[in-house]
N, C-alpha and C positions, 0 to 999 in steps of 0.2 A: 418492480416491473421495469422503472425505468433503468435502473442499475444491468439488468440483461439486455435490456434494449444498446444502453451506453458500450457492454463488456461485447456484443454483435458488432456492431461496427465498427469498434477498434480492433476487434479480432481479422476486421476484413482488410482494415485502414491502416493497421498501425506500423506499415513500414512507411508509408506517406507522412504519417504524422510524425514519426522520430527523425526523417528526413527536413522537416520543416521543423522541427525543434533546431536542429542540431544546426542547422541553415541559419536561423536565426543567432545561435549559438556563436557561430562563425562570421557573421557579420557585427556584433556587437562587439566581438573580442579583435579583429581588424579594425572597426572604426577608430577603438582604442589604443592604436599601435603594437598591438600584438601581432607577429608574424604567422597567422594558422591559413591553412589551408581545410579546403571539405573534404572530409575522410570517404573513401571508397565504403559507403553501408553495405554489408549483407544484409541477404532477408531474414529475418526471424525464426531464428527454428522452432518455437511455442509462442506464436501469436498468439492465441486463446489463453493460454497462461500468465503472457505476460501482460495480455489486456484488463485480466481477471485483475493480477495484483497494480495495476494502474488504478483502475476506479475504482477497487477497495480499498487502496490507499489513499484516495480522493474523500473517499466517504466517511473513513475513519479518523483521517484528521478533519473532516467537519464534524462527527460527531465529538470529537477532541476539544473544542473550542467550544462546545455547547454543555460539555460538562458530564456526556452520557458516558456512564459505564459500559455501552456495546460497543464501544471504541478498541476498547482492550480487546474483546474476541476478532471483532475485526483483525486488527494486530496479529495474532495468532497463526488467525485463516493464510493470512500474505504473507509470513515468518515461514509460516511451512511449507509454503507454493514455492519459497525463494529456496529454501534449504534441498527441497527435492529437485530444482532444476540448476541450481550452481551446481551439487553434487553430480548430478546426472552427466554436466557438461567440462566436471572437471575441474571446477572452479573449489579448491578444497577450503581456501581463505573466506571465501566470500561467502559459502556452506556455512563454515564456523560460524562468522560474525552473524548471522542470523540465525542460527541455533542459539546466541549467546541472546540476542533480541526476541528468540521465543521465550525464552526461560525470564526476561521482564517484563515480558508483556500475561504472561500466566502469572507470575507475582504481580502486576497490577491488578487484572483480573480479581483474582483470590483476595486482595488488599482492598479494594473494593465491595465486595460483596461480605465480608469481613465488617466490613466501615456501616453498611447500610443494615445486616443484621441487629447493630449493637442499638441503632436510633429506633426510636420509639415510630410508630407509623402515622403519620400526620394525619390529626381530622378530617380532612376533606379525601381521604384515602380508603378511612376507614367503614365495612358497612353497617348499614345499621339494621337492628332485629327488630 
């Protein structure tokens, strides 16, 4: 629930927010004697997509660090939201390289559930007759 709640108003927000990324971006990299300037942003052509794979990439590298195998599908979900809109937009390199990250993220997956078929199901898992 909260994750649609999150994926709504970045879908509404999120030329604001990459604007204040990117802001921030540009000031740490000037404080540091680097010559940049703020880029002229366009607005988003798949807000909603590109919100979607923002907080699922949010959520998947938290459940990454916790050790959950719904990490992987996660992974999957946002490999293939990327692959369908770099292609869509053009982008044939950057299609690839996430085609090349679905196909590890489905052998985690598989390697995974692989891994937990072979262990035995722990007592406190297990029901009792």
């Amino acid at each position: 629930m909260l994750g649609a709640l999150v994926i709504g108003l970045m879908a509404v927000y999120i030329d604001a927010v990459f604007a204040a990324l990117t802001g921030v971006a540009v000031t740490v990299m000037q404080s540091m004697g680097v010559q940049v300037t703020m880029p002229t942003l366009q607005p988003d052509a798949f807000p909603f997509w590109d919100s979607s794979m923002m907080v699922l990439s949010m959520m998947a590298m938290i459940l990454m660090t916790r050790k959950y195998v719904e990490n992987w599908i996660l992974w999957v979900v946002v490999n293939i939201i990327s692959v369908v809109i770099f292609t869509y937009q053009g982008v044939y390199v950057m299609a690839l390289e996430y085609l090349i990250l679905t196909g590890i993220a489905l052998n985690g997956t598989w390697l995974w559930i692989k891994e937990a078929r072979q262990r035995p199901t722990p007592l406190y898992l297990q029901h009792r007759a």
